[in-house]
C-alpha positions in Angstrom: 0.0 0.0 0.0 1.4 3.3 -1.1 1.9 5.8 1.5 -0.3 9.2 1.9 0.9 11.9 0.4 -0.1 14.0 3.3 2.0 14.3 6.3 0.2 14.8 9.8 1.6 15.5 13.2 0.4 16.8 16.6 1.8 20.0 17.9 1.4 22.2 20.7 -0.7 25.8 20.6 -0.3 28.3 23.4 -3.5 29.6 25.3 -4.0 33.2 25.9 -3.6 32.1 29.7 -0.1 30.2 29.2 -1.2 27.0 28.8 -0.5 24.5 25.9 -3.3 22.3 24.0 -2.6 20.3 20.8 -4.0 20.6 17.7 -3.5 17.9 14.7 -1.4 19.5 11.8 -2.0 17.9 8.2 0.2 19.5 5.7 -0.5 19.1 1.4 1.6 17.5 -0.5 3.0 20.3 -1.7 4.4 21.1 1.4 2.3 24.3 0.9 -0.9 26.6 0.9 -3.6 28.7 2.6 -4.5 27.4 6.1 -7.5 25.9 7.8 -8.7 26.2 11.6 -10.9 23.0 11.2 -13.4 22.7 14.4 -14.4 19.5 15.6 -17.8 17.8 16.5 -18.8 17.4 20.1 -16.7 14.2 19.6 -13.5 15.0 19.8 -10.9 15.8 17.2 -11.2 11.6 16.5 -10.2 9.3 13.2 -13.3 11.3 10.8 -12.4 14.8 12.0 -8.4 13.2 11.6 -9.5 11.8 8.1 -11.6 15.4 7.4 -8.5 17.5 7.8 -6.1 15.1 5.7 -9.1 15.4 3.0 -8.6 18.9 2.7 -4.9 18.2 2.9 -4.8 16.7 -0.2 -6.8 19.4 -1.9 -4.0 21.8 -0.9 -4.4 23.8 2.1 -2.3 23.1 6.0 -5.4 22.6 8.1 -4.6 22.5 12.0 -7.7 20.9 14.0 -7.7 22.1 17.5 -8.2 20.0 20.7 -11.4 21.9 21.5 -12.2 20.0 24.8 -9.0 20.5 25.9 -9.9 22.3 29.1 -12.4 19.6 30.2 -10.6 16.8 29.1 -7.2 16.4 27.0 -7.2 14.3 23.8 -11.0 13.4 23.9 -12.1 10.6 21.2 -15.3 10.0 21.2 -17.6 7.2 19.0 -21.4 8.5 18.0 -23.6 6.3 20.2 -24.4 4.7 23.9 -21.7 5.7 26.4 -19.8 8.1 24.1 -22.4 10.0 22.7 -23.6 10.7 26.5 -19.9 11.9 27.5 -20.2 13.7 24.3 -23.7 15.8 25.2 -22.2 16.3 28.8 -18.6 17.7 27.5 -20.5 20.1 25.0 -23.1 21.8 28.2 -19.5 22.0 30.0 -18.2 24.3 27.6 -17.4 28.2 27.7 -18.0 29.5 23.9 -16.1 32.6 24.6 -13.2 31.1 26.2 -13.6 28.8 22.8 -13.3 30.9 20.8 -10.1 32.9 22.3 -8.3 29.4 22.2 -9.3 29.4 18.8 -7.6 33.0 18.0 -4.6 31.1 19.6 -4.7 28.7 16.7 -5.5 31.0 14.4 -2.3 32.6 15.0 -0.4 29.5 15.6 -1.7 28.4 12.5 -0.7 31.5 10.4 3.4 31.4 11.9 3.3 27.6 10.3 5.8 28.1 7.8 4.0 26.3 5.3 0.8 28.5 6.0 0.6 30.8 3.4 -2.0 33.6 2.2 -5.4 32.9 4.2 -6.7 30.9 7.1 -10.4 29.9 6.9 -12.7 28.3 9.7 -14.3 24.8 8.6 -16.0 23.3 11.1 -19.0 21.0 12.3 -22.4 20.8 14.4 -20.7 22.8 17.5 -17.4 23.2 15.4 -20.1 24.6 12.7 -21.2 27.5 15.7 -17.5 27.9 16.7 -16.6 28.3 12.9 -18.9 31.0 12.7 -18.2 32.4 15.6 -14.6 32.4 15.1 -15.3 34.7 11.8 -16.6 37.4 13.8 -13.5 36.5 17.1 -11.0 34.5 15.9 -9.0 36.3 12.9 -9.8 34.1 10.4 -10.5 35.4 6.5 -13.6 33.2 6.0 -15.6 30.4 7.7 -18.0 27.6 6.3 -20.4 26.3 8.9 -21.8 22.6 9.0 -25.4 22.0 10.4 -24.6 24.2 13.7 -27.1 23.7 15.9 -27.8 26.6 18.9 -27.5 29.0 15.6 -30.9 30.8 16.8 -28.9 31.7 19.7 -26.2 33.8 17.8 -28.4 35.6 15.1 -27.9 38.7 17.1 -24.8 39.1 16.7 -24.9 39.3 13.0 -24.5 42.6 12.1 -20.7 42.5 13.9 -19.3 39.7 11.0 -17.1 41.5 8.6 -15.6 38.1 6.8 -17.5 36.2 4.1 -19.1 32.5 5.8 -21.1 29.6 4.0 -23.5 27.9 6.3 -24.7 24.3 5.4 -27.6 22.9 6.5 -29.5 19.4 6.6 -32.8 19.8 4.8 -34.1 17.0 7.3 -32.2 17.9 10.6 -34.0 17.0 13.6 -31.5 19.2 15.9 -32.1 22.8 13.9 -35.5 24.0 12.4 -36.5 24.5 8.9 -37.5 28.2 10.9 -33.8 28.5 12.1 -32.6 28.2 8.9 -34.8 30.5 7.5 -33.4 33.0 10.6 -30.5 32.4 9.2 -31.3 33.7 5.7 -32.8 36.8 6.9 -30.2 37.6 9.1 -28.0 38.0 6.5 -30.0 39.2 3.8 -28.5 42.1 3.0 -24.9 40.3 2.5 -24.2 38.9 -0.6 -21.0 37.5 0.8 -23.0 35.2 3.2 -24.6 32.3 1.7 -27.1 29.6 2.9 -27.1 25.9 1.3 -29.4 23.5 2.6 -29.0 19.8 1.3 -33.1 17.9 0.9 -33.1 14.9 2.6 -29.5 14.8 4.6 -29.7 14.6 8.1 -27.7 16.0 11.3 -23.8 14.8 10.7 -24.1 14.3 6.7 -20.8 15.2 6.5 -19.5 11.8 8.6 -19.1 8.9 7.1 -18.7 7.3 10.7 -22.3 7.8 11.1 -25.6 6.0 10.3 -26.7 10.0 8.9 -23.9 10.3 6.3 -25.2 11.3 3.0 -22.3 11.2 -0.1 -24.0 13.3 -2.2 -24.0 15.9 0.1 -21.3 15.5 1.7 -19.5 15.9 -2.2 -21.6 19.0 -3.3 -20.8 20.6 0.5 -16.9 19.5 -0.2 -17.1 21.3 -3.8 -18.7 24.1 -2.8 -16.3 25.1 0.4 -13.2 24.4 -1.8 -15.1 27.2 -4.3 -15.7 29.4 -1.9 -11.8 29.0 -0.1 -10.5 29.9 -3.5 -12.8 33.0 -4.8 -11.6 35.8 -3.2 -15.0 37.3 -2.1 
C-alpha cells in the first residue's frame, strides 16, 4: 500500500492564559498553501475529523484541528452512540463558547506562523465546530468560515451585524436538531450580504458530513466538499 501523500503531526498551541493544548497538523503535498482552523464535533478531534482534515490536505491547504475539549478533558475521542455520545452531550453543556473561541484565536495565530501557512486561514467546522466556525469569523481572525449543520444557531443571530468576513453555512434539509425556521433566521439575518450564503442539502440529516455515522449522505457531503473548496479559492 502506497503511503499518503499527506504528512500529519500533533503540535502544541499556546493559550491566551499560558497554557498549551494540541492541535493535529496535516500539511499538502506540496508542502504548501492557505490554512484551515478546522473545528471538531462534540466528539472530539477523532479518526473522521483526523480523516476530514487530511481530506482537505490533499486538496492543498495546511489545516490544524484544534483539541477543542481541551480544558475539560485532553485528547478526547469519542464514538457516536451509547456511552460516548452521553460523554459527548455532557462535554458540549460543560463548555465556555467565549473562552472557545479565544483558544481558537490562539490557533489562528499558531496556524498563520506555520511556515508552510501561506495567504489565508479559513474556519471549517461541524455541528458545535459549525457555531464555533462561525463564531470564530466574527472573534478569531480568520478570512472566512464555512459552517456545518450548527445547531444553537438561533442563539447567535444577534450578533450578525458584527461579521465582517464572508461564511457559507450548510444545512441538513431533514435535521432533527435545527428547524426549517432556524434556517430561515438564518437567511434573513443575512440578507443584506451577498457574501453570506445559505445551502441547505433535501433529505440529509444531522452529521451528513461523517461517514462514521448512520446520517452520512455522499451526495451531500461531495456537493458541500465542492462548494467550500469554491468558496476557499474566490476571493470574495
Amino acid at each position: 500500500m502506497s503511503e499518503s501523500p499527506v504528512t500529519t503531526q500533533w503540535i502544541d498551541i499556546t493559550s491566551t492564559d499560558g497554557q498549551t493544548f494540541n492541535g493535529y497538523l496535516a500539511l499538502p503535498p506540496g508542502g504548501s498553501g492557505p490554512g484551515i482552523v478546522l473545528i471538531q464535533e462534540i466528539f472530539g478531534v477523532n479518526r473522521h475529523i483526523r480523516s476530514v482534515a487530511e481530506q482537505y490536505a490533499q486538496d492543498g491547504y495546511v489545516v490544524l484541528a484544534p483539541d477543542v475539549f481541551w480544558r475539560q478533558e485532553p485528547g478526547v475521542e469519542l464514538a457516536y452512540d451509547g456511552e460516548d455520545m452521553d460523554k459527548a452531550r455532557k462535554l458540549v453543556q460543560q463548555i465556555d463558547f467565549s473562552t472557545a473561541v479565544d483558544d481558537l484565536a490562539c490557533a489562528t495565530q499558531t496556524l498563520r506562523h506555520q511556515p508552510q501557512c501561506e495567504g489565508e486561514v479559513a474556519a471549517i467546522g461541524y455541528c458545535m465546530g459549525g457555531i464555533l466556525a462561525y463564531l470564530a469569523a466574527l472573534g478569531a481572525g480568520v478570512d472566512r468560515a464555512a459552517s456545518f449543520y450548527p445547531g444553537g444557531i438561533a442563539n447567535h443571530l444577534d450578533k450578525a451585524a458584527e461579521l465582517k468576513v464572508p461564511v457559507q453555512f450548510h444545512f441538513a434539509g431533514n435535521d432533527s436538531h435545527i428547524t426549517g425556521a432556524h434556517v430561515e433566521q438564518t437567511r434573513a439575518a443575512f440578507s443584506d450580504r451577498d457574501d453570506v450564503a445559505v445551502f441547505v442539502y433535501d433529505g440529509a440529516e444531522h452529521g451528513f458530513n461523517c461517514w462514521a455515522r448512520n446520517s452520512y449522505q455522499r451526495h451531500a457531503a461531495a456537493l458541500s466538499h465542492g462548494r467550500v473548496l469554491s468558496f476557499l479559492e474566490s476571493g470574495d
